[in-house]
N, C-alpha and C positions, 0 to 999 in steps of 0.2 A: 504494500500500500504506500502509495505517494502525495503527500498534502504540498500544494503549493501555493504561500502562503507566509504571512508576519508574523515577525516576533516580536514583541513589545515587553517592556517595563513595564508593571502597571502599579501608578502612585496614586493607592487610593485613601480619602480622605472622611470618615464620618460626620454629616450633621443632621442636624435637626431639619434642616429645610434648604431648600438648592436657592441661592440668590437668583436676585432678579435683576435688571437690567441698571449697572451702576450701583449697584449694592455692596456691599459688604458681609460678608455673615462669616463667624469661628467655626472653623471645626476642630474635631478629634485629633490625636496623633495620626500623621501617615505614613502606612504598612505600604511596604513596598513587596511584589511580588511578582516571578515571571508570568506573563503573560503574552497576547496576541491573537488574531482568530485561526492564523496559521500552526502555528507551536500549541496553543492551546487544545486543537484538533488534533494532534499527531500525540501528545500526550496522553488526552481521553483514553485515545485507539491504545497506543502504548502501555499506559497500566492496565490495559483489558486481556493485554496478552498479545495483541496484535503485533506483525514484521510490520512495520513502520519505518519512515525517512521523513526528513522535512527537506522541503527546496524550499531557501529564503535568504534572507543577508540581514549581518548583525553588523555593530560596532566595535571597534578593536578598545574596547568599555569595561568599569563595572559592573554596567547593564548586558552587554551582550554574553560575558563569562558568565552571568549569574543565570542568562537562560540556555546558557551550553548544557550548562549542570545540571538543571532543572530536566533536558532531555536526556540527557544521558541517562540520568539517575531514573527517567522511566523507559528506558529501552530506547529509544528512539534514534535513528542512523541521523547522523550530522553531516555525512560523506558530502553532500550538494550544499551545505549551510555556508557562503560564503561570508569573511569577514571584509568587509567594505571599508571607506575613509570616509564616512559619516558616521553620526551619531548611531548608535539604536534607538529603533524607537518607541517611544514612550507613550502609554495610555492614562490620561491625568482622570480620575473616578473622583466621585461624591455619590455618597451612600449613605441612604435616610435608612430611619429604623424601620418601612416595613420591609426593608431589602433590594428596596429598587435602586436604578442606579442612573447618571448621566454619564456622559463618557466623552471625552475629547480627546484625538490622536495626533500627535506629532509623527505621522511617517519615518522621516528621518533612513536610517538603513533601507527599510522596506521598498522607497520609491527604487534604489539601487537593482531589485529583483530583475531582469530583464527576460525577454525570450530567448535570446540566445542562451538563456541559460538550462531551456528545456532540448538538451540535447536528447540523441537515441539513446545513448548507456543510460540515460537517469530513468528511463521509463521500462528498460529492458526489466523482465520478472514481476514486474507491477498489475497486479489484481486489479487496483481499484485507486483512480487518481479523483483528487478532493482536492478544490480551490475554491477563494474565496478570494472579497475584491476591496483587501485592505493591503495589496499590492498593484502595481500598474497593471489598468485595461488588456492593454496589446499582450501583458505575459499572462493574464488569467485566459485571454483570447486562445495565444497560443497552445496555451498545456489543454486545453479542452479540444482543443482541432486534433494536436500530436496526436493526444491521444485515443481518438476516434481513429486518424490514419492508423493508427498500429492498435488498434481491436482492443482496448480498453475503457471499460467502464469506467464513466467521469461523471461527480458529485458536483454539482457547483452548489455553494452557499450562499445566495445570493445576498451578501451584506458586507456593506454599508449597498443601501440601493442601489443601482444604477441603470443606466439603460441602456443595452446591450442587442446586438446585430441581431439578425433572423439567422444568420447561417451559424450563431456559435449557440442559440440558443436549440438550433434542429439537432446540433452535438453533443447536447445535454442530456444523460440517460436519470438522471434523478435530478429536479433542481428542489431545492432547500431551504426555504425561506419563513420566516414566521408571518404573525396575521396583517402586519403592518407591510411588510414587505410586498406581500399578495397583491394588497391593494393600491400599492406603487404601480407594480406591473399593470394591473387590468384595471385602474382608473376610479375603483371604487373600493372601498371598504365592505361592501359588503357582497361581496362578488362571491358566485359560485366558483370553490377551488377547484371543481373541476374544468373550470373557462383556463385553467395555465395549460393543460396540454394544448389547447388551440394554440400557442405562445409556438409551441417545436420541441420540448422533450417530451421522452418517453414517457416519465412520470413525474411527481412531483411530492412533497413530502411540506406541510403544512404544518408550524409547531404553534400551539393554541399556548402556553405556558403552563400554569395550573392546569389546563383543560386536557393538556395530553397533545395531542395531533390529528391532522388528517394526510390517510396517505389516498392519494390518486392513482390509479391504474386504468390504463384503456379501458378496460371491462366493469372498472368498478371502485368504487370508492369507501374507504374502510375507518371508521374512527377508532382510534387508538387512547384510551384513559391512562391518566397518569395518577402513581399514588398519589395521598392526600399529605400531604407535610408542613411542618410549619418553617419559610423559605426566610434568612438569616442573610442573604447575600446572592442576587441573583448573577452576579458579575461571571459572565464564562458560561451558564448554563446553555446557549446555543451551541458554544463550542465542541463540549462534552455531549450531548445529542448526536452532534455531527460525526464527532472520532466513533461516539458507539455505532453510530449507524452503520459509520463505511467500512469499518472493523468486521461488526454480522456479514458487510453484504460479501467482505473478501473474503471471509470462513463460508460460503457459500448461501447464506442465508437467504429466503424473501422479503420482499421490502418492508412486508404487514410485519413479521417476525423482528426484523431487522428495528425496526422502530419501537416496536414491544418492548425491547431491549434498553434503544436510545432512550425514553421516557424513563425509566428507573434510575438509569444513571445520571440523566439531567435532574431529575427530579430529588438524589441520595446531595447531589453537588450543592444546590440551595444550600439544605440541613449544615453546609461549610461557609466558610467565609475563604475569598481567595477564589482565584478561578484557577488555576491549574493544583495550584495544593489541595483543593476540596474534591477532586476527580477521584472516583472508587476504584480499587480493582477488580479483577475478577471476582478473588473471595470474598472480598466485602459484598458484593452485588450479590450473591446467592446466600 
């Protein structure tokens, strides 16, 4: 399995309430911790058990060694992780007590990612390639095409939003997006999620939060409940869905099954604070 995809710092900050426009407002001490929707994906997958790599670019940093660590220490191949002459980059969090969060990214390394750097060897042996679009267009573009030309299933996660070709979106065998995102795409919030396959992928894979998900299939559309919990820190929980999902799908799994899955571990990850530190392993999850 292949994520292609950021690494990020994440400096996040407790309060009581998110300022408003020229504001001011204290918060808590800030926890610093690896994150990214890239790394933070290849971790998920990684403490599940999953052969995992990340393709992405870090800083010759505090912050880029501390998210080396952070994948090594869950399995995860760094072979493609170049280090770059930027910064890494950094996700600055504010998080109220019922767990929600805002989130602002400084790129920094990530925009470094490029297409040439989805060579043939990095996708040779690869099950199941997973990108997401907190690195540049044209290298989410590419690793989704490559990997179509050489017969591999490719996850795209569709976040931060964006709006994206007909031809990379017909390349897309599962796309991935939550209920905000949907509605990005198909113009309304309250759109049938079965209106994304008209979009060009195969399938699609809808995360309601609390709610669980809905997965979409040509034939049929399936909702998927998630346990009931009480959620401490949402930060990361898309990412963690993601790694489990693409993790199932490259151990063979179907998408309904596959997502069965992903909701547990997104849903064990809230119960944490920290987005790649709160990711379960295998035995935790069972």
């Amino acid at each position: 399995m292949l994520v292609v995809g950021s690494a990020n710092a994440d400096l996040v900050v407790p309060v009581d309430r998110r300022p408003a426009g020229g504001e001011t407002v204290l918060g808590g001490d800030t926890v610093l911790s690896p994150g990214g929707k890239g790394a933070n994906t290849a971790v998920a997958a990684g403490r599940l058990g999953a052969d995992v790599a990340l393709l992405g670019a870090v800083g010759d940093d505090p912050y880029g060694r501390l998210l080396r660590e952070s994948l090594a220490g869950a399995g995860v191949g760094t072979q493609h992780l170049r280090t770059v002459d930027r910064p890494t980059g950094i996700a600055y969090i504010t998080l109220t007590p019922d767990g929600e969060n805002s989130i602002l990214v400084s790129p920094g390394a990530n925009s470094a990612v490029q297409p040439a750097d989805l060579t043939d060897d990095a996708l040779d042996g690869v099950r199941v390639l997973v990108t997401s679009l907190e690195v540049p267009l044209s290298t989410v573009e590419r690793a989704v095409l490559r990997a179509r030309e050489k017969g591999v299933p490719a996850l795209l996660n569709l976040s931060p939003a964006a709006e994206l070709s007909a031809d990379m979106l017909a390349a897309v065998d599962v796309l991935l997006v939550n209920e905000h995102e949907a509605g990005y795409l198909l113009g309304a919030s309250d759109a049938d999620p079965r209106e994304l396959l008209g979009l060009g992928p195969r399938s699609a894979v809808v995360t309601r939060g609390a709610a669980g998900a809905v997965v979409v299939e040509a034939d049929k559309s399936t909702t998927v409940e998630s346990p009931r919990v009480e959620a401490v820190d949402t930060t990361g929980a898309g990412d963690a869905f993601a790694g489990a999902l693409a993790a199932s799908l490259a151990d063979g799994a179907g998408l309904v099954e596959a997502a069965e899955r992903a909701v547990r571990v997104a849903a064990v990850s809230v119960t944490r604070h920290g987005a790649q530190p709160s990711y379960p392993t295998a035995g935790e999850l069972e």
